[in-house]
C-alpha positions in Angstrom: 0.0 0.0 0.0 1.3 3.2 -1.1 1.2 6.2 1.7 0.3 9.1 -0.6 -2.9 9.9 -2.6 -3.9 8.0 -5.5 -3.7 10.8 -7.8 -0.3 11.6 -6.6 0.3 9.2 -9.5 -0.3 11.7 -12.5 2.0 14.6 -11.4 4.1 15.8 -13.9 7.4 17.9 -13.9 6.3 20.4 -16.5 7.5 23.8 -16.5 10.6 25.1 -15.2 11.4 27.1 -11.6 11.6 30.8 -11.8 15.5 31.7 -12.4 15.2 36.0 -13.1 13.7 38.7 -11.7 10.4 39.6 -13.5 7.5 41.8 -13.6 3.8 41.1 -14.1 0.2 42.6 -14.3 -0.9 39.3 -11.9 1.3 37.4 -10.2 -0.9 33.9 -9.1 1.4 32.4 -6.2 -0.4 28.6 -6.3 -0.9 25.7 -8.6 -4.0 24.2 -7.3 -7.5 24.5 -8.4 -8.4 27.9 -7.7 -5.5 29.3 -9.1 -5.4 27.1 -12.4 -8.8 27.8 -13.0 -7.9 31.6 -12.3 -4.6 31.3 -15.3 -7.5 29.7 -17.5 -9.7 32.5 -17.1 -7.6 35.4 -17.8 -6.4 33.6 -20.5 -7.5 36.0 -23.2 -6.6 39.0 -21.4 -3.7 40.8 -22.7 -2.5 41.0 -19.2 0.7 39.7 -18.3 0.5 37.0 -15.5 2.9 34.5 -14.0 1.7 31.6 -11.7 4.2 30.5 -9.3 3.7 26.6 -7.6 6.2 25.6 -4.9 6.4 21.8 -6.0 4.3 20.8 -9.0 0.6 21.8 -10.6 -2.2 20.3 -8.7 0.4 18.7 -6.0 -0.9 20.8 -3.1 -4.6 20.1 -1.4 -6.2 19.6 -4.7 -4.3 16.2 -4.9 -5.4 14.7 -1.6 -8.8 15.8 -2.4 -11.9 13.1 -3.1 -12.7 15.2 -6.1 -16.8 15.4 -6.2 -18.4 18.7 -7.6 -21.5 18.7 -5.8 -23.8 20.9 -4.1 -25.5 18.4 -2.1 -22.6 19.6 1.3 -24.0 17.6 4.1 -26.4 19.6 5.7 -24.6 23.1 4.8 -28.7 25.2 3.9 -29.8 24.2 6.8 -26.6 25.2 8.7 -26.6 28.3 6.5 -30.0 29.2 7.5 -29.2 28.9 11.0 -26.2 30.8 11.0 -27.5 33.6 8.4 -30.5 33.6 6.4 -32.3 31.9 4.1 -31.8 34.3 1.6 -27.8 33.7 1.8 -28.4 29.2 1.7 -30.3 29.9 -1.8 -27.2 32.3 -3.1 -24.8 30.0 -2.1 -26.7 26.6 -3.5 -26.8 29.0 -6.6 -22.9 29.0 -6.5 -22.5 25.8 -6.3 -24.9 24.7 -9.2 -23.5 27.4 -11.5 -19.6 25.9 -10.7 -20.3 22.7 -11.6 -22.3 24.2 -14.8 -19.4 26.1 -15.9 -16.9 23.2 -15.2 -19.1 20.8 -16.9 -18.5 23.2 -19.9 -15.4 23.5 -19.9 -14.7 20.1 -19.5 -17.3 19.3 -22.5 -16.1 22.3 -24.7 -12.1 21.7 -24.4 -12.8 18.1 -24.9 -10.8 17.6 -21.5 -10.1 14.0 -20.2 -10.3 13.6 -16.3 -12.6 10.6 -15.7 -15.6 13.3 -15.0 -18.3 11.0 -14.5 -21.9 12.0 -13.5 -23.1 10.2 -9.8 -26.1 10.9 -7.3 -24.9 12.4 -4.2 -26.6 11.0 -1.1 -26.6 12.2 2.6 -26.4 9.7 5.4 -27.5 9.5 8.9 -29.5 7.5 11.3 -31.1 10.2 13.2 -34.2 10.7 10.4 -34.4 14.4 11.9 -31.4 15.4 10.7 -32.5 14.2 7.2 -35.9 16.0 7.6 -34.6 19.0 8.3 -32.4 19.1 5.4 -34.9 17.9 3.1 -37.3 20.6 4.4 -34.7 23.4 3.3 -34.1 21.6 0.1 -37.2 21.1 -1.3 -38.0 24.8 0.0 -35.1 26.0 -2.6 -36.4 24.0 -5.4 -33.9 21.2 -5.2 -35.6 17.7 -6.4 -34.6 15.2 -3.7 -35.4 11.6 -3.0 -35.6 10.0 0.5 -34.3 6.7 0.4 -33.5 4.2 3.2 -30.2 2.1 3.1 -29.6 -0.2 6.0 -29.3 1.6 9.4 -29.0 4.9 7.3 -31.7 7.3 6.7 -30.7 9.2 2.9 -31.6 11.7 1.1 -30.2 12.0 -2.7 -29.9 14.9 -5.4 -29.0 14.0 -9.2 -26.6 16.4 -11.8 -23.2 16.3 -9.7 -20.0 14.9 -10.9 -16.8 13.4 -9.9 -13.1 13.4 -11.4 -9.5 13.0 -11.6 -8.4 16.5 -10.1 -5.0 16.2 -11.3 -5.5 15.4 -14.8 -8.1 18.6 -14.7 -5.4 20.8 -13.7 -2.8 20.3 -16.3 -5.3 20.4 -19.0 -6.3 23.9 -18.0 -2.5 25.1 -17.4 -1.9 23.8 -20.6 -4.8 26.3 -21.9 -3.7 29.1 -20.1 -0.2 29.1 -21.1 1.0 31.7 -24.4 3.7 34.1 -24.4 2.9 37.0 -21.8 1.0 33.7 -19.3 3.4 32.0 -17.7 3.6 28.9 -15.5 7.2 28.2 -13.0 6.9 25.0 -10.7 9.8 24.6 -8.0 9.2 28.7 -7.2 8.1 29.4 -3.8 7.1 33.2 -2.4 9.0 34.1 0.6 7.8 37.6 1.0 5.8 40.1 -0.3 6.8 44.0 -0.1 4.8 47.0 -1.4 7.5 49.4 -3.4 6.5 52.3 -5.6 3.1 51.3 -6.3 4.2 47.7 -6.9 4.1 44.6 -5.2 7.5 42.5 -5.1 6.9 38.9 -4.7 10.3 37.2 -3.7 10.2 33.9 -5.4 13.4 31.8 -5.3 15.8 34.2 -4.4 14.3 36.7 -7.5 12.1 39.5 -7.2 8.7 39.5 -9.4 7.0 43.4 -9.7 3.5 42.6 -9.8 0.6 45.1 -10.1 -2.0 42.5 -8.6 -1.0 39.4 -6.2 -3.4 36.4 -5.6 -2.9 34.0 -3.0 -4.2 30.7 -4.4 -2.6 29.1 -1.5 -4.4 26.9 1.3 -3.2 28.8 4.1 -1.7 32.1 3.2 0.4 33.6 6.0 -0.1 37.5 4.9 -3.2 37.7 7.0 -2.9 39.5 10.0 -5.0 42.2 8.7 -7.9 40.0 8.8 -7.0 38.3 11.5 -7.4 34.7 9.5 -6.1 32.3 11.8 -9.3 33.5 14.1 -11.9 32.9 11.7 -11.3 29.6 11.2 -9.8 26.5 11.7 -8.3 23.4 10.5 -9.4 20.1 10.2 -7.8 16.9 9.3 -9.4 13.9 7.5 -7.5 10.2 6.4 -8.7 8.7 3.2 -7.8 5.0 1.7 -8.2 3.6 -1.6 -9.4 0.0 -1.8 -10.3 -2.3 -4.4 -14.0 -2.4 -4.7 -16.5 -2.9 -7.3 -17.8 0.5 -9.0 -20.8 2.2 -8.3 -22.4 5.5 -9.5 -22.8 7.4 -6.2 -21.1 9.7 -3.6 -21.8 10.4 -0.5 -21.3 12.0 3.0 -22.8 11.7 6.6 -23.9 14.1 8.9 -23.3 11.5 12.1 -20.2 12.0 14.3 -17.6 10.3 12.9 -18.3 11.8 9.6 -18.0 9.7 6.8 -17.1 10.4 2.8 -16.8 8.2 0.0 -16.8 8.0 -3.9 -15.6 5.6 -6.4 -12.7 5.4 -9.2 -12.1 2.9 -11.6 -13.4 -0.2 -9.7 -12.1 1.1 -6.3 -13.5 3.4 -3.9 -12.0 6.4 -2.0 -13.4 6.6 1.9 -12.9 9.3 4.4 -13.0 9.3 7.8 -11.5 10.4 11.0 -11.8 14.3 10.5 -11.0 16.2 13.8 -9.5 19.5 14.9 -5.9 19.8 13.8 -4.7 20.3 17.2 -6.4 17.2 18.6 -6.0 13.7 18.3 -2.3 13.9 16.8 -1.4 9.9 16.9 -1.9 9.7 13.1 -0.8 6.2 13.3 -4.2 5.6 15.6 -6.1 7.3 12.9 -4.7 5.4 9.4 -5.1 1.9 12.0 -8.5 2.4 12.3 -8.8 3.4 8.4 -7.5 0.3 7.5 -10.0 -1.8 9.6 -13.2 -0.1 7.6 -11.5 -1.2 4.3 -13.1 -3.9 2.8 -10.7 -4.7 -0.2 -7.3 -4.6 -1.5 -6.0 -1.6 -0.1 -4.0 0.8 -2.5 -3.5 4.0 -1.0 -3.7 5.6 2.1 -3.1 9.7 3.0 -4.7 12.7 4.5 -5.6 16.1 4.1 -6.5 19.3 6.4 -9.4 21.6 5.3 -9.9 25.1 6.7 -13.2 25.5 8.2 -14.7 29.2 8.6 -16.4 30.4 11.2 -19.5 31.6 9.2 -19.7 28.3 7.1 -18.9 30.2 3.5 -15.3 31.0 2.2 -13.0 33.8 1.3 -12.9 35.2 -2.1 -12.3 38.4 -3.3 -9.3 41.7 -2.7 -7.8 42.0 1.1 -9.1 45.7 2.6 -9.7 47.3 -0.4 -5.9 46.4 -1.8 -4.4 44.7 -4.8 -3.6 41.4 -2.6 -7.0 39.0 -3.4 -7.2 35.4 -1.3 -9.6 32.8 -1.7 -9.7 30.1 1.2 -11.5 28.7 3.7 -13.5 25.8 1.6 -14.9 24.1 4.4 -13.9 20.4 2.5 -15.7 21.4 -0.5 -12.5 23.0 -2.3 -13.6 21.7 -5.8 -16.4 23.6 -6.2 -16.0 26.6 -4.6 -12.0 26.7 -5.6 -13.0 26.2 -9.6 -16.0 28.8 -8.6 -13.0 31.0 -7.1 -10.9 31.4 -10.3 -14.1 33.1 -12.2 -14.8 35.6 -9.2 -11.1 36.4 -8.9 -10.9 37.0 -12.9 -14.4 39.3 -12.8 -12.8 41.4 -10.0 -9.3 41.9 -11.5 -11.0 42.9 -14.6 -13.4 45.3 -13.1 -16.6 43.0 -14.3 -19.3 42.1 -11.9 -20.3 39.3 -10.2 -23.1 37.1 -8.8 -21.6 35.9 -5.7 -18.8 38.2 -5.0 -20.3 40.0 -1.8 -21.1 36.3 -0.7 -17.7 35.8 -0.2 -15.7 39.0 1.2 -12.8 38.3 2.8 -13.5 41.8 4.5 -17.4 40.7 5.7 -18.2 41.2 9.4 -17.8 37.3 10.6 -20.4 37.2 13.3 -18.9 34.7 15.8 -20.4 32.8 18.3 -19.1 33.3 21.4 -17.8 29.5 21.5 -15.9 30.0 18.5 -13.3 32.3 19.7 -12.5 30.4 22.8 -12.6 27.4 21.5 -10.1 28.5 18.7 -7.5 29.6 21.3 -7.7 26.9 22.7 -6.8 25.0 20.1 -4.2 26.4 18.6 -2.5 27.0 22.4 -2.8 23.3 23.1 -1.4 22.3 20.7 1.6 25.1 20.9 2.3 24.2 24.3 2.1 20.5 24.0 4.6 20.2 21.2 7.0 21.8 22.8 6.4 20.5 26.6 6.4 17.2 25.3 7.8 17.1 22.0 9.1 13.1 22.5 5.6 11.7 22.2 5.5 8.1 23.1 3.8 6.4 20.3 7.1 7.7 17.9 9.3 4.5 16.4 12.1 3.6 17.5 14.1 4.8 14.9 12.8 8.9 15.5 14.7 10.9 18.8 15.2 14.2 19.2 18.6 15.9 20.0 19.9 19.1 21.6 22.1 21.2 19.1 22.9 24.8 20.5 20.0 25.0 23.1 17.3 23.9 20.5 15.7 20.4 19.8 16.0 18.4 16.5 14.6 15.6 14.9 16.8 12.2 14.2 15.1 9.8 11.8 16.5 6.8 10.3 14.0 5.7 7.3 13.5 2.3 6.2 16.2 2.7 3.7 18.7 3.4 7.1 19.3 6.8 5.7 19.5 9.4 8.6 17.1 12.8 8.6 18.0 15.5 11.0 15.3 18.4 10.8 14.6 21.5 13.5 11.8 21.0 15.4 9.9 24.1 15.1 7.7 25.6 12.1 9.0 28.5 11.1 6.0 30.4 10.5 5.2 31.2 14.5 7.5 28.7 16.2 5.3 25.7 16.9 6.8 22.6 17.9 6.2 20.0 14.8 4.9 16.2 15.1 6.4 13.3 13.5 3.6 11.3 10.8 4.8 8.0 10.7 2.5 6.5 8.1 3.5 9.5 5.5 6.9 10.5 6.6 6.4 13.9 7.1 6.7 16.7 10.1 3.6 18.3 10.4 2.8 21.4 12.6 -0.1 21.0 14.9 -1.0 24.6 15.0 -2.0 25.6 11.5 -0.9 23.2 9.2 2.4 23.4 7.4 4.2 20.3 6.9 7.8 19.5 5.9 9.4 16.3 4.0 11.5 14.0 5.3 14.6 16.4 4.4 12.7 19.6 5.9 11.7 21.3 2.8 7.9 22.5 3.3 5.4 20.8 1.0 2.4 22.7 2.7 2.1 25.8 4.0 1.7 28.7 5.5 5.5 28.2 6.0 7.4 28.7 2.8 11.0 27.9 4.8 12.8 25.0 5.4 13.9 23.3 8.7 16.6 21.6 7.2 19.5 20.9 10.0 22.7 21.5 8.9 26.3 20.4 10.9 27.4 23.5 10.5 24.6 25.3 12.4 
């Protein structure tokens, strides 16, 4: 069984790393779906734009995704109801519907191959309630819906959603995107960004890009202390497998506690399970265990993934305090849609054209919190500070992982399977949080929001863009 995501397998090495300093109309610093999708739209702009991916295209959070593009989220109306109106559930079920139109076009229209395959999407859950009251805000937007029962599981389906190989997506729409003044550079990772002169310089691999307009297609971008991101949301992390199994035209989710999600791919299916706050639960080991035991094939591939959850349930799209910095995050596990949807609201507003669902998604929009939230937030985050650096030997680690002292600070020792030795810092550069060791994957994650580092210490995930690589001579 392989420890990364099945589609891990169709990454490609395509376009070089950025070696020069630059300049640029748009400067798109992220290869995954939102800002692909954003390079395919301004395609026949005469704007100059440069899309910068720290590893490859579509290698980020796009690749460990389950890939549906549905609007049937669990039982996001109703929670949108609750939390703001009815009025804003039926704009953002609008959303959704029109971004799997318009990919369903553009898959159709470009002739693109990606395994995009149309399923009925099913909730799950045995409390019949919690179907009802779904149902009820359904069928009150005009959604046809069928109640079905399926052993102990009360359902509820919807027809016309979709799912696909998200890699394969990805590079067809670079490939679109690309001509002389739209430029792609994989291997290029943004350090800083500095406002000069009325431009923006985005230091990429040791080079300095002038940009007029700077989009942060990233997961977790770290230039958000304005907005005080890392208190509007939080992470969550889920473990998926890939067994053998035999095909079936569905997808699904549960709204019972432990969530489930599943889909199917060429006579195997993809199931997730295990979600939890990122700062909890952080034996992965215990987590992929118990993965394996629901598994009821050949198993293939096994991984996770993190998703930022917002406070307010919808995501953020659209320019940072009236600047030319635009973000677009916070997907609450439904990145396909809503990150495809993303790349068309971040194109109308560079391009000074309107659009439907823009004020939906303000990154600037008063977040009304509950009073839970905050607290709860903190306390997440200073758990899991503390904890890794109280006790950063934690005692379900191999045998072949110990820390060391070097100069007053800890480091990691690992010895892979191979017997070659890693030595890493233990701390994530972005604000000093002590990292955990993921057996199963072989990386060092941080607890706190999210960035993880290879074997080697070169970060794969952000918000750090630095790596903890220990050197003898430091």
């Amino acid at each position: 069984m392989k420890n990364y995501s099945i589609w891990k397998e169709a990454l490609k090495n395509e376009y070089q790393s950025l070696n020069e300093d630059s300049k640029a109309d748009i400067v798109i610093i992220g290869g995954g779906i939102t800002g692909i999708s954003l390079f395919y739209h301004l395609r026949n702009t005469s704007l100059k734009v440069i899309l910068a991916e720290r590893s490859q295209i579509g290698s980020g959070v796009t690749c460990k995704s389950t890939a549906k593009a549905t609007f049937l989220q669990g039982n996001i109306y109703g929670t949108l109801c609750q939390k703001h109106s009815f009025a804003v559930a039926r704009k953002y079920l609008e959303s959704q519907q029109t971004a799997i139109q318009l990919m369903t076009e553009c898959i159709h229209k470009n002739q693109i191959s990606c395994d995009y395959q149309k399923t009925a999407s099913y909730i799950y859950s045995k409390n019949y309630e919690d179907i009802l009251k779904e149902k009820r805000v359904l069928e009150s937007l005009h959604v046809p819906v069928w109640e079905e029962k399926k052993e102990e599981y009360y359902t509820l389906k919807v027809e016309e959603t979709f799912v696909f190989h998200p890699v394969k997506f990805l590079q067809a729409l670079a490939k679109m995107g690309i001509k002389k003044n739209h430029i792609i550079y994989e291997e290029s990772t943004l350090t800083k960004i500095k406002k000069e002169e009325g431009y923006y310089n985005c230091y990429i691999n040791n080079h300095i890009v002038k940009a007029k307009k700077v989009v942060l297609a990233t997961h977790y971008p770290y230039f958000l202390w304005p907005l005080l991101f890392p208190l509007q949301c939080y992470l969550e992390k889920s473990y998926l497998i890939n067994f053998s199994s035999t095909n079936e035209e569905t997808q699904g989710i549960s709204l019972d506690d432990p969530i489930f999600s599943y889909r199917f791919y060429k006579n195997s299916k993809i199931y997730l399970t295990g979600s939890h706050d990122l700062g909890f639960k952080l034996n992965d080991a215990e987590h992929f265990q118990k993965l394996e035991q629901q598994a009821n094939g050949k198993k293939n591939y096994i991984w996770s993934n993190k998703d930022i959850m917002t406070n307010d349930s919808l995501p953020f799209v659209g320019a940072l305090n009236n600047s030319s910095i635009y973000i677009a995050t916070g997907f609450n596990t439904w990145g396909m849609t809503n990150g495809f949807l993303a790349g068309q609201i971040l194109s109308d507003a560079i391009l000074n054209q309107s659009n439907p669902y823009a004020s939906l998604f303000l990154p600037n929009r008063i977040n009304k919190m509950k009073a839970i939230e905050l607290p709860r937030i903190l306390l997440n985050t200073g758990k899991s500070f503390i904890g890794s650096i109280l006790n950063p030997q934690k005692k379900w680690y191999p045998k072949s992982l110990h820390l060391e002292k070097r100069n007053g600070k800890s480091i990691f020792v690992y010895v892979d399977k191979n017997g070659i030795q890693h030595k890493v810092w233990n701390r994530c550069p972005h604000l000093g949080c002590g990292l955990i060791f993921n057996e199963i994957e072989e990386t060092f994650d941080c607890p706190c929001h999210g960035s993880r580092f290879d074997l080697d210490g070169k970060a794969i995930e952000g918000p750090s863009n630095f790596s903890i690589a220990y050197h003898e001579e430091e």
